[in-house]
C-alpha positions as CSV (number, residue, x, y, z in Angstrom):
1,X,-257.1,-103.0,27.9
2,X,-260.4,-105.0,27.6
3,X,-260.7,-108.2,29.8
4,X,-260.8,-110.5,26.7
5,X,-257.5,-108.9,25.9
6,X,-256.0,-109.6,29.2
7,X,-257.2,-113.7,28.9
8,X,-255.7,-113.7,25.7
9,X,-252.4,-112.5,26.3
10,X,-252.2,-114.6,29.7
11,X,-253.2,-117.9,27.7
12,X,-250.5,-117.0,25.4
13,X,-247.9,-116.8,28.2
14,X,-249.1,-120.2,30.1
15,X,-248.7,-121.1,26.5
16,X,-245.1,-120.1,26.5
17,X,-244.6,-121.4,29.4
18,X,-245.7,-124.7,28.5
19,X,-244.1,-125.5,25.7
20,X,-240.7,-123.9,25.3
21,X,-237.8,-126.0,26.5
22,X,-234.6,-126.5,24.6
23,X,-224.5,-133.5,24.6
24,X,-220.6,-137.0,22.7
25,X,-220.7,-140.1,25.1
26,X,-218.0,-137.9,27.7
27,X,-220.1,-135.2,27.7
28,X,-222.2,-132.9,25.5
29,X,-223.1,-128.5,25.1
30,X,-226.5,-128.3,25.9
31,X,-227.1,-125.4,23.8
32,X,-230.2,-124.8,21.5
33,X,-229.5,-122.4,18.3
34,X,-230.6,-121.6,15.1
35,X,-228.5,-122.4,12.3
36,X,-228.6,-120.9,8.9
37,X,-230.5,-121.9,5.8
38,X,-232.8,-124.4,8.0
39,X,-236.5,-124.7,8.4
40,X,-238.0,-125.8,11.1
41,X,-241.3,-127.0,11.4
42,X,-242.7,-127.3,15.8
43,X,-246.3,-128.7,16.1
44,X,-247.8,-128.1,19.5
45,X,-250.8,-129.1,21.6
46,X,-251.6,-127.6,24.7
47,X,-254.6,-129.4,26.7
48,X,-255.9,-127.4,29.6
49,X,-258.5,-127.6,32.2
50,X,-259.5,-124.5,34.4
51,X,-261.4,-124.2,37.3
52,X,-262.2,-120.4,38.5
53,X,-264.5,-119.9,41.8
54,X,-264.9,-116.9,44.2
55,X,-264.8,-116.2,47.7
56,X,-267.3,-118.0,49.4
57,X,-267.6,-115.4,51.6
58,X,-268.5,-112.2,49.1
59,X,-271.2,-110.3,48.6
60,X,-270.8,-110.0,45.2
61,X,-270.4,-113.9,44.7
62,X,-274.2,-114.6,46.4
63,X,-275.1,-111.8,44.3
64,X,-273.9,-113.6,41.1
65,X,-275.5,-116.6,42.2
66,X,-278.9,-115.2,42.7
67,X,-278.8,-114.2,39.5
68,X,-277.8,-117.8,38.2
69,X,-274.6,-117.9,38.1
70,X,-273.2,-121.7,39.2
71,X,-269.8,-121.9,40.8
72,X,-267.3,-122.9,40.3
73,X,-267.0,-122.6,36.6
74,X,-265.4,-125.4,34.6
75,X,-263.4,-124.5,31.4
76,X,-261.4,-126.7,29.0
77,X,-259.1,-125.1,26.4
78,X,-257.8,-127.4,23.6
79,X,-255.3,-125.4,21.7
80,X,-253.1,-126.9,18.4
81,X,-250.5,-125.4,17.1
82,X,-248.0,-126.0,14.1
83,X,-245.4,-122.9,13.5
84,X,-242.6,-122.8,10.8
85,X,-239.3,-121.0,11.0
86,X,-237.1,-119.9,8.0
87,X,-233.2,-118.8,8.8
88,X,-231.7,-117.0,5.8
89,X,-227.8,-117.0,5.5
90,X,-225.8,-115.6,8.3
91,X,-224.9,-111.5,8.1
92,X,-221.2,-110.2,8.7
93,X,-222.3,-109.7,12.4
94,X,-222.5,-112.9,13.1
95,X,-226.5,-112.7,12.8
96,X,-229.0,-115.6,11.6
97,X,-231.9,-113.7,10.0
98,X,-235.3,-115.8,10.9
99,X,-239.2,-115.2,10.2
100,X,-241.6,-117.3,12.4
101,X,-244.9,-118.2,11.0
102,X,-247.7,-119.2,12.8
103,X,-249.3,-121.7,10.0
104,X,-252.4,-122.8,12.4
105,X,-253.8,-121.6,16.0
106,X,-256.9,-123.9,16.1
107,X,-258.6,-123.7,19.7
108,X,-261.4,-124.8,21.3
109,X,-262.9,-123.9,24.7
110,X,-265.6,-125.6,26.7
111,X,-267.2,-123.9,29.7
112,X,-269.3,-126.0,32.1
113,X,-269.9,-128.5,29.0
114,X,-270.6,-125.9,26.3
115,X,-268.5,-125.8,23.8
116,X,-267.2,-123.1,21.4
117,X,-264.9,-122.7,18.9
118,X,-262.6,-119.6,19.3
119,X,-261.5,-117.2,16.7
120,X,-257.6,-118.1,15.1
121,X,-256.1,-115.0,16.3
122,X,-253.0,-115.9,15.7
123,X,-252.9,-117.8,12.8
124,X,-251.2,-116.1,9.7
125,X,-249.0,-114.1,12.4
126,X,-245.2,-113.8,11.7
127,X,-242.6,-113.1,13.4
128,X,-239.1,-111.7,11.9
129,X,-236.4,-111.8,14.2
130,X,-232.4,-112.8,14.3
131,X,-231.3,-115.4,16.7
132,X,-227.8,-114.2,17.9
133,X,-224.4,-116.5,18.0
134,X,-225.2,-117.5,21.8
135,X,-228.3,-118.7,21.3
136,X,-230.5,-115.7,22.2
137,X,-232.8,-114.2,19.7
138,X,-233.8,-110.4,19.0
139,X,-237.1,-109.8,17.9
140,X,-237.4,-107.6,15.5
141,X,-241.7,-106.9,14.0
142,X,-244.8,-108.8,14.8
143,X,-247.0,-109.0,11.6
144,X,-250.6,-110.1,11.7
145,X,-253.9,-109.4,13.2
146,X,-253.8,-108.0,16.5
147,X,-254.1,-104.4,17.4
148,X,-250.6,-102.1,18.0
149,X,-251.0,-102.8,22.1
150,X,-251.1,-107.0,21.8
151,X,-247.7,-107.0,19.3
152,X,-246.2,-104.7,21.9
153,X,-246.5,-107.3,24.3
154,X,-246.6,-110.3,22.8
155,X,-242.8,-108.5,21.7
156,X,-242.0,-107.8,25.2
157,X,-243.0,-111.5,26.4
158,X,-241.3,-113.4,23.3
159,X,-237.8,-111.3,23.5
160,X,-237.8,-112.0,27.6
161,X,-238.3,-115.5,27.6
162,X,-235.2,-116.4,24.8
163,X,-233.4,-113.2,26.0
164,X,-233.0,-114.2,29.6
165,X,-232.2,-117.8,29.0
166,X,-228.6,-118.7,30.0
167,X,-227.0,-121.9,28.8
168,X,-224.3,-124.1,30.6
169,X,-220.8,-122.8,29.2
170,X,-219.5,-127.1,29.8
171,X,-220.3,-129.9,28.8
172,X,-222.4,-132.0,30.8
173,X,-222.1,-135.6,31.7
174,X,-225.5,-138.3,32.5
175,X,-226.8,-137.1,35.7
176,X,-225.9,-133.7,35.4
177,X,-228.3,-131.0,36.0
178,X,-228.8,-127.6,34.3
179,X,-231.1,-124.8,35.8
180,X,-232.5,-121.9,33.9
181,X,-234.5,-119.0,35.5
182,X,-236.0,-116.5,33.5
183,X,-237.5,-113.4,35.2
184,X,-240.5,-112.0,33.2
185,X,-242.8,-108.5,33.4
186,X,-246.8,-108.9,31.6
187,X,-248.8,-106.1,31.9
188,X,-252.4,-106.2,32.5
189,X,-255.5,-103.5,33.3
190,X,-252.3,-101.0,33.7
191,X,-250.3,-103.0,36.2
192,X,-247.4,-105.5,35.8
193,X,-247.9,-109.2,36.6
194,X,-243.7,-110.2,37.7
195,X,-243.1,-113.2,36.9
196,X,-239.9,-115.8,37.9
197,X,-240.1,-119.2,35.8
198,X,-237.4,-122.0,36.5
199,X,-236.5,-125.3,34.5
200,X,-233.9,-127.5,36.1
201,X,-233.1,-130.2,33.4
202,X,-231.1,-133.5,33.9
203,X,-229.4,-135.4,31.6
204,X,-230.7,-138.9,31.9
205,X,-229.2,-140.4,28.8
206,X,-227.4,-140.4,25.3
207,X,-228.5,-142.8,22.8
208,X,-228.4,-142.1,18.6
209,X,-227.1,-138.6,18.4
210,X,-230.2,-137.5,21.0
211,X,-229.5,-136.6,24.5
212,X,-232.9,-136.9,27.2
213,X,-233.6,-135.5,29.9
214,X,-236.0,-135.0,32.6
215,X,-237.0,-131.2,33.8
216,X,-239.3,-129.9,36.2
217,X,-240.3,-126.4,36.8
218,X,-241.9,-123.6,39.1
219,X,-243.5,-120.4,38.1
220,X,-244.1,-117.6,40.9
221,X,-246.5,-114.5,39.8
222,X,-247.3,-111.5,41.8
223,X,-249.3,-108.6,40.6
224,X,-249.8,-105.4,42.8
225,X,-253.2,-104.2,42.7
226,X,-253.5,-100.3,45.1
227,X,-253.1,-102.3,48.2
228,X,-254.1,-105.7,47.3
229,X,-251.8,-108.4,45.7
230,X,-252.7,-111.1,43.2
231,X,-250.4,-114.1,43.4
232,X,-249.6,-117.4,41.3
233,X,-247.6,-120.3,41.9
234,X,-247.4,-123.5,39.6
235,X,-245.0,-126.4,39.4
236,X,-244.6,-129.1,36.7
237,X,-242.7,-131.9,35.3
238,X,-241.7,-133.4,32.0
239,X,-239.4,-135.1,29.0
240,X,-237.5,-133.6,26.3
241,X,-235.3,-135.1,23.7
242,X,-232.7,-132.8,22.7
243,X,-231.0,-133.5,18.8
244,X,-227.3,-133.1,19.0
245,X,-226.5,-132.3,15.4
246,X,-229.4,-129.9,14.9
247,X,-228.6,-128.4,18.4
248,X,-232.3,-128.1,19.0
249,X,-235.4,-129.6,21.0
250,X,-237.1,-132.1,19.1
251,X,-239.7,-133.7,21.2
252,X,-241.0,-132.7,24.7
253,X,-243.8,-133.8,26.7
254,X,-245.1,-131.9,30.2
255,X,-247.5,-131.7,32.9
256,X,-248.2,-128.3,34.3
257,X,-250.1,-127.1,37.7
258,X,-251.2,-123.6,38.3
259,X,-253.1,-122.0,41.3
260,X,-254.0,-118.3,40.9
261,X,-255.4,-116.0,43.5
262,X,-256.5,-112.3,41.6
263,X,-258.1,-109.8,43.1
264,X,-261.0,-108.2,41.7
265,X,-263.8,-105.8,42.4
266,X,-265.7,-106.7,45.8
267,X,-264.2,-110.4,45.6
268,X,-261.4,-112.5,44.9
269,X,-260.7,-114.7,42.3
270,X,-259.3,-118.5,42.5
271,X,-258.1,-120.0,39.6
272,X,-256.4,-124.0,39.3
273,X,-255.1,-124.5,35.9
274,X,-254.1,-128.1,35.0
275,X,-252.0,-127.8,31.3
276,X,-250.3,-131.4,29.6
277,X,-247.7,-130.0,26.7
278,X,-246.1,-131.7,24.0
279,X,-243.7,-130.1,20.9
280,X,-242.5,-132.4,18.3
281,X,-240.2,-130.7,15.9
282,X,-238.3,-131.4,12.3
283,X,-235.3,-129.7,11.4
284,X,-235.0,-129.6,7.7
């Protein structure tokens, strides 16, 4: 797998990460599910800044420099996104049938001012899954234009982040708290970046059918590399509003903080990633 490959798939996950997120005055389910014969319509912009450097102390980093090269490099990725989801009528299994369209992927990069307009991989790229009667969804093709290997594992990424998710089984009252941790698996260059994310949410208040709450979050990433390890960590904060009667996220808003130490040929790598999120979303 081509470097450009690994980026994309990686931006995809912060992506992920980012954005997804998910209750009667005594206490409310905080569950999110599809329902049948719905559409739902998310529109998402992810605004990130990266800064990548190298050791100070390589051989290879002077050599980069003689040659030009100013460190550290300053990126800025600008990425909007509006996806639509269709549910069809529930099967005899107790199955909601669901395709997920991605209706734009506009982004934009900069790197150390120059700016460039990327091509809409994703756009036009669907989805066709079932979302299952606890809440968890089955993915089931990935249509569009990316090769075999990226639908594999943007598959494998998508079906462990909703697969893994476990919801309270009570209700919860204002001021409870709810923690989810999702373990994940991405490969890249032939190894397998693990991954642990976790969202603690807590109810803040109730007010017109919508229940908000407050979450914050920590990512951990290690990726074995013959004896050398590359390592992640990353914490964030954030709103959400969920909608009781549509028993799904309509609105959330986050800050996100990552700092990434890879390994590479003759040097290693730094990365800080700074991401703010926000998802609105319409039930219809």
């Amino acid at each position: 797998m081509t470097l450009s490959k690994n980026l994309f798939l990686l931006t995809i996950c912060f992506l992920i990460i980012g954005t997804r997120s998910g209750i009667a005055q005594k206490g409310i389910l905080f569950q999110v599910k599809f329902k049948q014969n719905k559409n739902y319509i998310t529109e998402m912009l992810n605004d990130m800044q990266i800064e990548v450097d190298f050791d100070g102390d390589s051989a290879k980093k002077k050599q980069m420099e003689a040659s030009g090269a100013h460190f550290p490099i300053h990126m800025s990725m600008l990425q909007e996104i509006t996806m639509s989801t269709k549910t069809g009528q529930v099967t005899t299994d107790k199955r909601i049938p669901m395709t997920m369209t991605y209706d734009k992927v506009a982004m934009t990069t900069s790197m150390n001012g120059e700016k460039m307009k990327q091509p809409e991989k994703l756009a036009g790229m669907k989805i066709k899954a079932y979302a299952m009667e606890d809440g968890k969804i089955s993915i089931d093709t990935v249509e569009g234009n990316l090769d075999m290997a990226i639908k594999a594992e943007l598959q494998k990424m998508i079906t462990q982040l909703f697969g893994n998710v476990e919801f309270p089984n009570k209700a919860m009252k204002i001021g409870d708290t709810f923690t989810q941790e999702v373990p994940m698996e991405m490969p890249m260059n032939k190894n397998i970046i693990n991954m642990l994310i976790k969202v603690t949410y807590t109810l803040k208040d109730i007010k017109n059918s919508q229940a908000f709450f407050d979450y914050t979050q920590s990512l951990d990433m290690n990726m074995k590399i013959a004896e050398d390890n590359s390592t992640a960590t990353g914490s964030g904060s954030g709103k959400m509003i969920y909608d009781i009667p549509a028993s799904y996220v309509t609105d959330t808003t986050g800050d996100t903080m990552i700092n990434m130490n890879m390994q590479m040929p003759e040097m290693l790598m730094k990365m800080n990633l700074k991401m703010k999120t926000s998802m609105k979303a319409k039930v219809l």
